[in-house]
C-alpha positions as CSV (number, residue, x, y, z in Angstrom):
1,X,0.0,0.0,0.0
2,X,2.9,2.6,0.9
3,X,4.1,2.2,-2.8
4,X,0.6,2.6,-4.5
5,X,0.3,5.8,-2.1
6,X,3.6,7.3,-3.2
7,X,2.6,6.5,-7.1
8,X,-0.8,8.7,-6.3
9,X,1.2,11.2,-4.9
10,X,3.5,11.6,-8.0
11,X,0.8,11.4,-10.4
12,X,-1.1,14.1,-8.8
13,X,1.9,16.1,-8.3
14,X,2.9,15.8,-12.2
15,X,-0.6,17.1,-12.9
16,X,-0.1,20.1,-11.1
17,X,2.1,21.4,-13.3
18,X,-0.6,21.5,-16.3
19,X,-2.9,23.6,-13.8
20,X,-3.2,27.5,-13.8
21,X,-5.1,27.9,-11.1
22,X,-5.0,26.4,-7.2
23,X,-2.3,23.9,-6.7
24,X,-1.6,21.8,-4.1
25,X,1.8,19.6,-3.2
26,X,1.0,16.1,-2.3
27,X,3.6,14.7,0.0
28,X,3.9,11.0,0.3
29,X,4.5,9.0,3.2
30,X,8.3,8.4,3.0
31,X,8.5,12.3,3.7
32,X,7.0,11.8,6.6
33,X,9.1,9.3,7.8
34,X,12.6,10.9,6.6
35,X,11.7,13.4,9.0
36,X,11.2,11.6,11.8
37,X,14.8,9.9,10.9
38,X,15.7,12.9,11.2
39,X,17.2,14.0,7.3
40,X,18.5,17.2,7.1
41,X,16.6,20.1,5.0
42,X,19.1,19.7,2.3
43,X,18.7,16.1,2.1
44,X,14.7,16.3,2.2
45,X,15.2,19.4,-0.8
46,X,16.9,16.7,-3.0
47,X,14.6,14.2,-2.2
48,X,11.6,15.8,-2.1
49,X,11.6,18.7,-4.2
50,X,11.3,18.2,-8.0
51,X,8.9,15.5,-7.8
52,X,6.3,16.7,-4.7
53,X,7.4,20.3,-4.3
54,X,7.3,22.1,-7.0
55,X,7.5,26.2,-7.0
56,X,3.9,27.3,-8.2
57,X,3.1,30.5,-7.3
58,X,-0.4,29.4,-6.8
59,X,0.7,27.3,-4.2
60,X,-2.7,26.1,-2.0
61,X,-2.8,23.4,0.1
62,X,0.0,20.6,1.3
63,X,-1.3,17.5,1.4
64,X,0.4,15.3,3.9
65,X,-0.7,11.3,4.8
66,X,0.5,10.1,8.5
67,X,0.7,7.2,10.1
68,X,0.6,6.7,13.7
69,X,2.3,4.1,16.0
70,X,-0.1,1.3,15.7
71,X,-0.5,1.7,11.9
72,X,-3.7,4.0,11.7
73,X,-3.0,6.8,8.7
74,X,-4.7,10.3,8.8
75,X,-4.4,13.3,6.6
76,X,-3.4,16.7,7.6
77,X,-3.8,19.4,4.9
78,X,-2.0,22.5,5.4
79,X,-4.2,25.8,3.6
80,X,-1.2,28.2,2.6
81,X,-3.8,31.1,1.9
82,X,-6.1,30.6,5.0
83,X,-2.7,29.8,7.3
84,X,-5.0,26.8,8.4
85,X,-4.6,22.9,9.2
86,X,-7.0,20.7,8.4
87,X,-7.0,17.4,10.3
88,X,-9.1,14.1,8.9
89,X,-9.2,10.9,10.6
90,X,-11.8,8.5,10.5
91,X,-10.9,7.0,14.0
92,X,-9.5,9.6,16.9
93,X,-9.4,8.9,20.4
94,X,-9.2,11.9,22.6
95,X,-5.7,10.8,24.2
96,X,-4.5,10.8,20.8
97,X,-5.2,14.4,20.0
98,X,-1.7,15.9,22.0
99,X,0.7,13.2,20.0
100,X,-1.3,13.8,16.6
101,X,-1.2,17.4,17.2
102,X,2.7,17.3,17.4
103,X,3.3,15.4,15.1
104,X,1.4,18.0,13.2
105,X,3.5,20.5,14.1
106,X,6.6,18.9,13.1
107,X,5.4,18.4,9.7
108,X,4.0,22.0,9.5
109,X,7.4,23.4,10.6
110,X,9.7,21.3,8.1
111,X,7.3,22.1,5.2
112,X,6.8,25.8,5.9
C-alpha cells in the first residue's frame, strides 16, 4: 500500500504542473518518515523537491498522509492562503489528539 500511495502522490503532483489555477503539493509518506529519521533540509530538498514540491506561485494546500504508531494513517492538509490545518481521521481517540497534534507541528514546521 505505501508504494501505490507514493505512485498517487506523484501522479497528482505531475498534474499540477498543467494547472493554472490552485495547486496543491502532495507529499507522500516516505517524507514523513525521513523526518522523523531525522534528514536534514538539504537532504529532504533533494529528495523531495522536484517531484512533490514544485515552485507554483499558486501554491494552495499541502497535502500530507500520517501514520501513527499502531498503523492508523490520517491526513493533515495545510491551507497556505487561510494559514489553516486541516485534520481528517476517521478513527480519533481523545488521548490521541496531543501526540497527533505534534506530530502535526513537526510536519508543518519542516514544510513551511
Amino acid at each position: 500500500m505505501f508504494v501505490y500511495i507514493t505512485l498517487v502522490a506523484v501522479k497528482i503532483s505531475r498534474q499540477q504542473s498543467y494547472l493554472l489555477d490552485d495547486t496543491i503539493w502532495c507529499i507522500p509518506p516516505s517524507f514523513v518518515e525521513d523526518v522523523y529519521k531525522g534528514l536534514s533540509i538539504e537532504k529532504l530538498v533533494r529528495a523531495y523537491f522536484n517531484p512533490f514540491m514544485a515552485p507554483y506561485h499558486t501554491l494552495r494546500y499541502i497535502y500530507v498522509l500520517m501514520k501513527n504508531d499502531s498503523g492508523h494513517w490520517y491526513l493533515m492538509v495545510i491551507s497556505i492562503v487561510e494559514y489553516v490545518i486541516y485534520y481528517f481521521d476517521s478513527h480519533l481517540n481523545v488521548e490521541d489528539i496531543p501526540i497527533r497534534c505534534a506530530s502535526m507541528r513537526t510536519m508543518c514546521d519542516t514544510l513551511v
